[in-house]
N, C-alpha and C positions, 0 to 999 in steps of 0.2 A: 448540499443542494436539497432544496425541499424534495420530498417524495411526488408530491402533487404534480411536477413537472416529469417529462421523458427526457431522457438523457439526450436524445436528438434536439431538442428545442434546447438545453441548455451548451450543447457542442454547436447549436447554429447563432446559438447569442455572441457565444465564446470567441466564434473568428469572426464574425460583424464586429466586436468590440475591441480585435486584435489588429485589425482589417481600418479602427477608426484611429489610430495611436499616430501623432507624428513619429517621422523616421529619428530614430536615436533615442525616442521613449521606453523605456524599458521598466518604466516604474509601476507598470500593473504586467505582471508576467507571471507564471507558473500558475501558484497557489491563488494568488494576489487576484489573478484575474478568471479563477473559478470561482472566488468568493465575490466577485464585483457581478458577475452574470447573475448569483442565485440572488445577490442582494436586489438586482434587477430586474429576475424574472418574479420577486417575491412583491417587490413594488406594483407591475405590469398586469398582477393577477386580475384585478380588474380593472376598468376605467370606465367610468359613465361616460357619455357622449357629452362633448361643450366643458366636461370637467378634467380637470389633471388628476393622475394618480400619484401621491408623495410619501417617502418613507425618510422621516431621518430617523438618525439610533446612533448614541454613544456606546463605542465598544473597543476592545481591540483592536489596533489595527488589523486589514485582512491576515489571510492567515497565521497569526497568532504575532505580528510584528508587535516588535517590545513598543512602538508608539499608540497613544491612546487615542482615535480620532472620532468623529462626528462625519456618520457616512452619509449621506445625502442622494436621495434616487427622484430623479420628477418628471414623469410619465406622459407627453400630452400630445394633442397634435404639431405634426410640424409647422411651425410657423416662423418670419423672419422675429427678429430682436430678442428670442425667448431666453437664447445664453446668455447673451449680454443684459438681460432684464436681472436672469439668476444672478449673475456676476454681481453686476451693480446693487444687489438684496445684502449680499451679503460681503460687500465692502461699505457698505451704507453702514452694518451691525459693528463693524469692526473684527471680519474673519477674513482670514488669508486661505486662499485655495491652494489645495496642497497638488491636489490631484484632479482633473475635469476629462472625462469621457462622453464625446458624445455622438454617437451613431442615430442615424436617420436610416428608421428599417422601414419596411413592408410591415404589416398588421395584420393580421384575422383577429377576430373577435366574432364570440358570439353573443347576444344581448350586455354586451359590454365586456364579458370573458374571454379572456385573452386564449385563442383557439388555434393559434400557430403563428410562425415566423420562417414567411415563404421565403426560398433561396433563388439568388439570380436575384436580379432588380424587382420582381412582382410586381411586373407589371399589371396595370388596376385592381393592388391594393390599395389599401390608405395607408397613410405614410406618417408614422409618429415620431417625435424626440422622445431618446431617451439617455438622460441627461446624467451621470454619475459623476459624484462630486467628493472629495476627502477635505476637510477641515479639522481644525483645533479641536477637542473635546469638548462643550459646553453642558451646563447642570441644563436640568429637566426644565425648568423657568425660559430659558432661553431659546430650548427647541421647540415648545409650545408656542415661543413668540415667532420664531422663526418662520415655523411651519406655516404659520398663519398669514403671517407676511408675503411669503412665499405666494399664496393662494389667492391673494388680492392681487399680488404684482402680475402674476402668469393671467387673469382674469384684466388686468387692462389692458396687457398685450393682446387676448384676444380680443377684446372689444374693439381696440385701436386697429386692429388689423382687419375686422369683421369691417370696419366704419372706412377704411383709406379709398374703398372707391367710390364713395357717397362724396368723401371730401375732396376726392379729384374732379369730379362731377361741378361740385357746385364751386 
């Protein structure tokens, strides 16, 4: 767990993300899923406003599984089609999702700095995805394309969604 974070903010990520698991999923548990919060508190650290925050990283599987994967964190506001945008990204690339967590929390932020993660519904917070994903391992080439991809796709989405009541309008 990075140091930069309080051990409360990563024990409130931890059952939000345990809290988002279908029943009989057990494939991010223990370790698995203290490694999946810092990987996502480590993504989370900032986000500009209108912009996503995205980390991929070839590594290890979480805590220290003999599988090699390509961990995937993409940070933004909530909005509808954004999973299935990710999904569709990277079945488009030819990757298979190994693993997809995705929790819709409450936010604080300070000029973009992630300032806590209010417990209970938080009410009138703003309300982020945060989307964690396990895939195949890929070279440095691929996550560079990725990432990139990624950052256009989640930016149509939000256009397309920013624009749906102009076009129900007209």
């Amino acid at each position: 767990m990075p140091r930069t974070f309080p051990r409360a903010l990563a024990a409130i990520l931890r059952l939000r993300l345990a809290a988002s698991l279908l029943p009989g999923d057990d494939a991010l548990a223990g370790g698995r899923l203290d490694d999946a919060a810092a990987f996502l508190l480590e993504a989370a650290r900032l986000r500009e406003e209108g912009q996503p925050a995205l980390l991929l990283r070839s590594e290890t599987g979480a805590s220290g599984a003999a599988r090699r994967c390509l961990r995937l964190a993409v940070i933004n506001k909530d909005m509808p089609f954004l999973v299935d945008s990710i999904a569709a990204t990277l079945a488009a690339r030819g990757h298979a999702i190994d693993l997809l967590v995705h929790p819709v929390l409450p936010v604080r932020r300070r000029d973009g700095v992630l300032a806590g993660l209010p417990q209970g519904d938080g009410a009138g917070e703003k309300r982020e995805s945060w989307v964690y994903l396990e895939t195949d391992r890929v070279d440095a080439r691929e996550r560079r394309a990725l990432e990139a991809e990624l950052r256009t796709v989640v930016g149509d989405v939000r256009a397309a969604v920013d624009d749906w009541p102009q076009m129900q309008s007209r």
